[in-house]
Steps between C-alpha positions, in 0.01 A plus 500: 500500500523846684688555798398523862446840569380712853478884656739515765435810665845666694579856656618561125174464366343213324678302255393137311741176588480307146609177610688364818829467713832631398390517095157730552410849346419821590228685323384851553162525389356744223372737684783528738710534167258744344624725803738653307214613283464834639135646431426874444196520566545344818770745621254764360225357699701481825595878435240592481268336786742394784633158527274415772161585287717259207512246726152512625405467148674220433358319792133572325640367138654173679152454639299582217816271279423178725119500474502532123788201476261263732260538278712449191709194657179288617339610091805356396513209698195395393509594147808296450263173661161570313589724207177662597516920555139492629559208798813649528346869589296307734742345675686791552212700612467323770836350593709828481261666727516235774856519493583800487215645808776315760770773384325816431204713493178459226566831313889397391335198385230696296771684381676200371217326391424812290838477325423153397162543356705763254727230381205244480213696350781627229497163402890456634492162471322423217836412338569203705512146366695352767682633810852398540618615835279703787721739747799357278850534701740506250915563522773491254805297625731639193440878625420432844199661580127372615129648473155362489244654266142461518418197239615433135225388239489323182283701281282417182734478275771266705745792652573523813416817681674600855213774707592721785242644663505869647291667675460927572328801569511654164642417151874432553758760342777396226755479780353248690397288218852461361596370872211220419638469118853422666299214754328373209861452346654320778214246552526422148889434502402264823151322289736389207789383736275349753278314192694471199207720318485807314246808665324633214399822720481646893180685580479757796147511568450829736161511668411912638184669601432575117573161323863357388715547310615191295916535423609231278883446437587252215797461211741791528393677770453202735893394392616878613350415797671186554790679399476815730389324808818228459722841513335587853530138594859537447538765684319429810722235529807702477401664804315180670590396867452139408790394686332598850224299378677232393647470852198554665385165296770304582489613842159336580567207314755426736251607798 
């Protein structure tokens, strides 16, 4: 059975409490780990543009990021009940829009629901033959660490498939796909603890103005990744504050 697990969210950040009391766990989650990842073409981007136009980008991409994940989560969600893509597009069609007109305005959904119709007309999915988990939040107790990726899949031929999707502006550079490779590692370490099952493969699925790109990362290269991103896990916790978190736990428990 897996543990009890919640965000607790402190002046240090945000951290995950596996378990409860005196005996829980503190998990950092990829991302934050993936910190020490430092990106080029970031710092290049930043250089060259002001960190103030950076940001104000960002802000668009986290807009145009949500819209295309409504869309994906509520295909998902109703793939995984009906095993149908065409009631699923429906359903999405017109669910994700009603949701997502309460938080923000029609063109960043058009955007978003742009992105999607990539992945769907490109026949994404076609692959499917049963969806495991949908907005899966995974963590690995042995390393100490926590993420949730988009939804796992078992395919065709019986292997189990773990997808992240991305969304962007443009095709995404080498740099910033081996900072996905490295997530794609770490949410497989936390599948196989968490179920007791091997991952065949992780797909990043990145949907741009263009089309996607399709990154697949399987047999060697997906156990490098494992590998490599274990090393950062290691460090981050080297130079983790957990013990202000831990008190700040205990401290409302006692509250």
């Amino acid at each position: 059975m897996r543990a009890k697990i919640k965000r607790l969210d402190t002046q240090w950040g945000r951290a995950y409490v596996l378990g409860e009391g005196e005996d829980a766990k503190f998990l950092p989650s990829v991302t934050t780990v993936l910190s020490l990842y430092s990106s080029s073409y970031l710092a290049d981007l930043e250089e060259k543009i002001g960190k103030e136009d950076l940001q104000k980008i960002s802000d668009r991409a986290a807009l145009r990021g949500t819209a295309m994940h409504k869309f994906l989560e509520n295909f998902v969600i109703c793939l995984q009940k009906c095993g149908d893509q065409e009631k699923s597009l429906l359903y999405t069609q017109r669910k994700s829009t009603d949701e997502l007109l309460n938080v923000m305005e029609k063109k960043s959904i058009d955007i978003g629901r742009s992105l999607f119709y990539n992945l769907y007309h490109a026949g994404m999915f076609n692959d499917v033959k049963k969806v495991l988990l949908k907005e899966g939040f995974l963590y690995s107790e042995k390393y100490l660490f926590a993420g949730a990726t988009d939804f796992s899949f078992l395919d065709n031929d019986n292997l189990i498939a773990i997808i992240d999707f991305k969304s962007a502006s443009s095709p995404r550079g080498d740099d910033t796909i081996k900072k996905y490779k490295l997530q794609g590692g770490a949410y497989a370490i936390a599948f196989e603890e968490n179920y007791g099952k091997y991952v065949d493969r992780v797909e990043i699925w990145i949907s741009h103005n263009d089309g996607i790109q399709k990154i697949v990362i399987k047999e060697n290269d997906l156990e490098s990744n494992k590998l490599e991103f274990l090393t950062y896990c290691s460090k981050y916790h080297e130079m983790w504050q957990v013990d202000n978190i831990r008190n700040y736990y205990l401290q409302t428990l006692n509250s």
